[in-house]
C-alpha positions in Angstrom: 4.4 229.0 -30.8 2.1 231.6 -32.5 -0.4 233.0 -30.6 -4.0 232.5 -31.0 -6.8 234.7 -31.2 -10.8 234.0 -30.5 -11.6 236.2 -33.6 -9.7 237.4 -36.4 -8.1 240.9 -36.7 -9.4 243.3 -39.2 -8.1 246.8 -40.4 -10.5 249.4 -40.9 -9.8 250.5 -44.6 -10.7 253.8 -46.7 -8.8 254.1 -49.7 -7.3 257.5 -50.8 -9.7 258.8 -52.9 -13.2 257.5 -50.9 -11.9 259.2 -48.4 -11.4 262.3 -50.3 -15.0 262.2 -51.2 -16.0 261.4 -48.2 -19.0 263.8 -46.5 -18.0 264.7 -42.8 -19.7 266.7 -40.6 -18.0 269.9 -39.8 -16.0 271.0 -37.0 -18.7 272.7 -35.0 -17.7 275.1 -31.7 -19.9 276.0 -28.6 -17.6 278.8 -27.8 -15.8 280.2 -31.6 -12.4 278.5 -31.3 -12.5 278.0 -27.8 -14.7 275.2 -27.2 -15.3 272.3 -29.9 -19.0 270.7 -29.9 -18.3 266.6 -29.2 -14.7 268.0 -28.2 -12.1 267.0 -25.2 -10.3 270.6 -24.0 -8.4 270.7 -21.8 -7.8 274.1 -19.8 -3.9 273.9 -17.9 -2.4 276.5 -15.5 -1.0 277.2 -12.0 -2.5 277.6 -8.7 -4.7 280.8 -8.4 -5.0 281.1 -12.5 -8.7 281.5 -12.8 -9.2 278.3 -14.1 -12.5 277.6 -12.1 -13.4 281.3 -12.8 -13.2 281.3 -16.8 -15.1 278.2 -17.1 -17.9 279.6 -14.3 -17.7 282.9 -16.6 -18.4 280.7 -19.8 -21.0 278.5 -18.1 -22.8 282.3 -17.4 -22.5 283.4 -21.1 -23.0 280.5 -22.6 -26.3 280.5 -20.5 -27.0 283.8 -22.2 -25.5 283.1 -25.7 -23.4 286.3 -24.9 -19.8 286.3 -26.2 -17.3 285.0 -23.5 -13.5 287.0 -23.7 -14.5 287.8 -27.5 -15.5 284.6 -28.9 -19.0 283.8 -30.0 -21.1 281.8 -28.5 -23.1 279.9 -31.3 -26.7 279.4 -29.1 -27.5 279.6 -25.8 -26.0 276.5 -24.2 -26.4 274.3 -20.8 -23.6 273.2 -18.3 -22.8 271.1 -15.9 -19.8 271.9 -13.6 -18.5 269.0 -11.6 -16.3 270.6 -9.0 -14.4 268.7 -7.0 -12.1 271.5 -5.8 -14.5 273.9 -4.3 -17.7 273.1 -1.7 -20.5 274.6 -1.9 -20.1 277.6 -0.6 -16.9 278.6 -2.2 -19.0 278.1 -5.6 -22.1 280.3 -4.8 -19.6 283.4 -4.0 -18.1 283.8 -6.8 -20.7 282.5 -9.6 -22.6 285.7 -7.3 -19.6 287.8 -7.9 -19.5 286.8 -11.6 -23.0 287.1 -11.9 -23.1 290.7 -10.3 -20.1 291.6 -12.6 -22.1 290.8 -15.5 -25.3 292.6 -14.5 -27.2 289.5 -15.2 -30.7 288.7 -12.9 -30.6 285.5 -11.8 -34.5 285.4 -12.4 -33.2 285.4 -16.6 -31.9 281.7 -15.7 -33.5 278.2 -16.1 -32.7 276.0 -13.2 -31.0 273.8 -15.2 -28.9 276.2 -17.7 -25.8 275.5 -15.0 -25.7 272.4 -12.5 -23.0 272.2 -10.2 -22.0 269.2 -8.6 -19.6 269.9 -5.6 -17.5 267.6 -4.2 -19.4 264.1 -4.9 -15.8 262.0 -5.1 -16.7 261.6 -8.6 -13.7 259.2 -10.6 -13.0 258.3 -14.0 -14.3 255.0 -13.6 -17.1 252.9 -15.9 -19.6 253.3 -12.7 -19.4 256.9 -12.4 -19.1 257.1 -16.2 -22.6 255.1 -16.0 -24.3 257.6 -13.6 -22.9 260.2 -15.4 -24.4 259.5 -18.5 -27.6 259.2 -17.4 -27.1 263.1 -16.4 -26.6 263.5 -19.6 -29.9 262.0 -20.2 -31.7 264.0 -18.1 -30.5 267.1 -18.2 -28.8 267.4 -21.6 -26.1 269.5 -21.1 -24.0 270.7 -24.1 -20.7 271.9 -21.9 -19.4 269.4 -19.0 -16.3 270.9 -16.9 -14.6 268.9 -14.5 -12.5 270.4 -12.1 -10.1 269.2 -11.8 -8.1 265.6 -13.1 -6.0 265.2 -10.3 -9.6 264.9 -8.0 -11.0 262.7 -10.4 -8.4 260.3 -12.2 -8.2 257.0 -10.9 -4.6 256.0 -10.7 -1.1 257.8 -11.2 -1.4 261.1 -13.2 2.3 260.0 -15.0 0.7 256.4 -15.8 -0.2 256.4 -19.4 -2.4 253.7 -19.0 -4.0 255.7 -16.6 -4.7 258.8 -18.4 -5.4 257.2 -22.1 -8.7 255.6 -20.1 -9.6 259.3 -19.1 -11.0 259.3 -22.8 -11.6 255.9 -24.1 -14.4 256.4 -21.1 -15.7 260.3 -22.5 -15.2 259.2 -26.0 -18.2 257.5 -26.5 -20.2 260.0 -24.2 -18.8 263.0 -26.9 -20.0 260.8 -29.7 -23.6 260.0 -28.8 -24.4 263.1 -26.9 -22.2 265.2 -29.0 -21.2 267.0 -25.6 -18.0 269.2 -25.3 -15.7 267.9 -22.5 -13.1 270.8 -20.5 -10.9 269.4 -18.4 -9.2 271.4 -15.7 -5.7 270.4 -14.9 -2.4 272.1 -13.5 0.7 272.5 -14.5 4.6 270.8 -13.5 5.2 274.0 -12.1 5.0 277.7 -12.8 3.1 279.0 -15.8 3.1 276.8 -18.2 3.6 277.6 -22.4 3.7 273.7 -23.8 2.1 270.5 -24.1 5.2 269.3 -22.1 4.5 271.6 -19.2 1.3 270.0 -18.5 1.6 267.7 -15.2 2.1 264.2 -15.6 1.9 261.9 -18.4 2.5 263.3 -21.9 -0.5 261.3 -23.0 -2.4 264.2 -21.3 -2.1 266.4 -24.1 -1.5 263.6 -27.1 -5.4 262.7 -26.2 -7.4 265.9 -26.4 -8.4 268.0 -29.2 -7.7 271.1 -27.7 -5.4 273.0 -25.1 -4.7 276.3 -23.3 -3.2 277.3 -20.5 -3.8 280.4 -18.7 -1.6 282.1 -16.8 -1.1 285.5 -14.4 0.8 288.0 -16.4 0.4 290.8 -14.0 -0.5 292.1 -10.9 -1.9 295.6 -9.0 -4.7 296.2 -6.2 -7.5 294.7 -6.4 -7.0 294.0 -10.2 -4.8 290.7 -12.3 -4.4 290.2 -15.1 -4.1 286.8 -17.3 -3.9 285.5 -20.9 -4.6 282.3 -22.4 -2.7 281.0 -24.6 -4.0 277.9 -27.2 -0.8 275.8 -27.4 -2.7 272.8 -29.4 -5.6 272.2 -31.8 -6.3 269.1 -33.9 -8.6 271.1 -36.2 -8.0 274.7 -37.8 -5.1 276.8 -36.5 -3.6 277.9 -32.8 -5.6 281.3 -32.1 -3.0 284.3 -30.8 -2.9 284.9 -26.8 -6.1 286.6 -25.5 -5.6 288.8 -22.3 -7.7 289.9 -19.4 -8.2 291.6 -16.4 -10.0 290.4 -13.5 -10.8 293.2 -10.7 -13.7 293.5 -8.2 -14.5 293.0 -4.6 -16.5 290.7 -2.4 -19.8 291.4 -3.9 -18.5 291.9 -7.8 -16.1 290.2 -9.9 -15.4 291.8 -13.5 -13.9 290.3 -16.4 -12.5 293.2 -18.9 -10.1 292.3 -21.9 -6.7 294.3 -21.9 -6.2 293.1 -25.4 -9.3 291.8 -27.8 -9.2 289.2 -30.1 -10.5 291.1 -32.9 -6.8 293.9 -32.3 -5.1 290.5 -31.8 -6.5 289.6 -35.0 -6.0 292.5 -36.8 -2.0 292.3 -35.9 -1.7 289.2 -36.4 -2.9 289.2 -40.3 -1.0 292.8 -40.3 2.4 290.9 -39.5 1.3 287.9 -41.9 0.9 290.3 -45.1 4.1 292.3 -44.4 6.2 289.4 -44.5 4.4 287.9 -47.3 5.2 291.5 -48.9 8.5 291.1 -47.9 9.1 287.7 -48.9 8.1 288.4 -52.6 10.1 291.4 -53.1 13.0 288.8 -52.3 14.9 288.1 -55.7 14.6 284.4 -54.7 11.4 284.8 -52.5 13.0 283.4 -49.7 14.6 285.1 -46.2 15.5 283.8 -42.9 13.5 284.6 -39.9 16.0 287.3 -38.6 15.7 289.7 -41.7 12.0 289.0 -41.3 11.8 290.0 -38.0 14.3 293.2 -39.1 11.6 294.3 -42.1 8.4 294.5 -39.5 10.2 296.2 -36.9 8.1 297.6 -34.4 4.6 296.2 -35.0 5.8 292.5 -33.8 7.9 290.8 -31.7 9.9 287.6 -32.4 7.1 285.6 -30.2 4.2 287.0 -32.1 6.2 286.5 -35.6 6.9 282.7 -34.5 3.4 282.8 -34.5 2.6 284.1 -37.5 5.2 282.3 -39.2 3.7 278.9 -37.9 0.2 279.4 -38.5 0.8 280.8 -42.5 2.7 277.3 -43.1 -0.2 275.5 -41.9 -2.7 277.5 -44.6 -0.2 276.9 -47.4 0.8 280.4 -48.1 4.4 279.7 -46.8 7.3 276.8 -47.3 9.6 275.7 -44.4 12.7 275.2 -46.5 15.3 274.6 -43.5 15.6 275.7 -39.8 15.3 279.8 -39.6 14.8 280.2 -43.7 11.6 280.7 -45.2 10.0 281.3 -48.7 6.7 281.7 -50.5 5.6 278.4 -52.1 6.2 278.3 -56.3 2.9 276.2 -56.6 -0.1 278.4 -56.2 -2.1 276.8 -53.6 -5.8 276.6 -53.1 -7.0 279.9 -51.4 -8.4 279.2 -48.0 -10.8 282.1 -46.4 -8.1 283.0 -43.0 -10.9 284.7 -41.1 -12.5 282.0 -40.4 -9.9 280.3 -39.5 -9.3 282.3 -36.8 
């Protein structure tokens, strides 16, 4: 026996070329390729990563509209930090150490520029969705970090059903507030460098819109260092690994970059146009990833040339034509403006 429905089905349609014409809103960021404006992110790594600390760090700039690890901040910007790792007190020492680090006055601050809630057994759930939305309405924040899933997720973390409610709930907070969403969450083990290294259901990294994990890549006294690295984006292209190094002491916690975006950049797009270089001065316009890696030499290494290789695919300047063989498209395709891609 079929089955029977109270109301009929109906497809949302948009035919090819309506949807070509079709006026959308840009892609807007709070923090330049690092946080999207009415955006999920989620922000992945092991214990004792700085996970709390680069999200306290961007809740501070963005407070200021100063640039956080090299990316711009758009406009000055409000938070609020549910934290449901850390009390209290835990919280106020290092947003003091942070705050010292940075030379900022506390006195420069609204009240409400950063909110933390600490600790209120907050769950993704419709009636803590509810309340939470009428923070939203109160206090307008642009930036909402919770910290961390596991505190907050009703159910088994390696449920799908589970996690896929984690954003049908924030969805329609993102879409009538147009507030960014980062999500702290850990890894299966280790550091992690892929979606599938994030802990528990898959659907954890299907569902948001972007990704990084950060990781510790070194260690001395009283100073770590850590990178992030931007494993997914639904819009525009993966940004190369940013690195840092934290260092301080009890009363001051700094934040320096080992490595800046703009040098990373500057590489990066270095690598790009040698291989293109290369590439055209093939007879065929074609060679496989080995002689490409050969031709650059020392200025990249087969990671950051993976890279590079990925990201000029997506723009259009570079054909995939079977595993480890590569060539320069024959069809001249529309120029697209790379800087600001990155």
């Amino acid at each position: 026996m079929p089955t029977k429905h109270s109301e009929p089905f109906q497809f949302n349609l948009t035919g090819c070329k309506k949807l070509y014409d079709k006026d959308l809103p840009p892609v807007e960021y709070l923090v330049d390729n690092f946080i999207m404006t009415s955006g999920l992110t989620y922000l992945v790594g092991g214990p004792g990563c700085f996970k709390t600390g680069i999200m306290m760090l961007t809740s501070i700039c963005g407070a200021k509209g100063s640039e956080v690890l090299h990316f711009d901040v758009k406009k000055p910007f409000k938070t609020l930090f549910i934290d449901e790792e850390n009390g209290l007190a835990n919280t106020k020492f290092k947003f003091v150490q942070l705050l010292n680090g940075l030379e900022y006055d506390i006195n420069d601050f609204k009240n409400d520029d950063i909110i933390f809630s600490n600790i209120s057994s907050f769950k993704f759930n419709e009636l803590h969705i509810h309340t939470l939305e009428k923070l939203i309405k109160t206090h307008k924040p642009d930036l909402i970090v919770i910290d961390n899933i596991a505190r907050c997720l009703v159910g088994n973390e390696r449920d799908e059903k589970d996690v896929s409610a984690v954003l049908n709930l924030l969805k329609p907070l993102m879409e009538k507030y147009g507030t960014a969403f980062v999500i702290i969450h850990h890894t299966r083990k280790g550091n992690g460098t892929s979606l599938e290294d994030i802990s528990g259901s898959r659907d954890f990294g299907a569902q948001c819109d972007n990704a990084f994990f950060i990781s510790e890549t070194d260690k001395e006294d009283n100073k770590k260092e850590f990178t992030l690295k931007h494993v997914k984006t639904r819009f525009g292209i993966e940004i190369p690994d940013v690195s840092f190094n934290v260092s301080g002491n009890a009363d001051d916690l700094i934040v320096e970059y080992s490595t800046t975006v703009v040098e990373k950049k500057e590489k990066f797009n270095m690598v790009r146009l040698q291989m293109l270089d290369f590439l055209r001065a093939q007879p065929n316009g074609a060679a496989t990833f080995s002689d490409i890696l050969t031709y650059i030499g020392d200025i990249g290494s087969e990671r950051l040339l993976h890279s590079v290789i990925n990201w000029t695919i997506k723009i259009g300047q570079l054909n995939k034509l079977k595993r480890g063989l590569y060539a320069i498209p024959k069809k001249k395709k529309k120029s697209i403006d790379i800087n600001n891609l990155m």
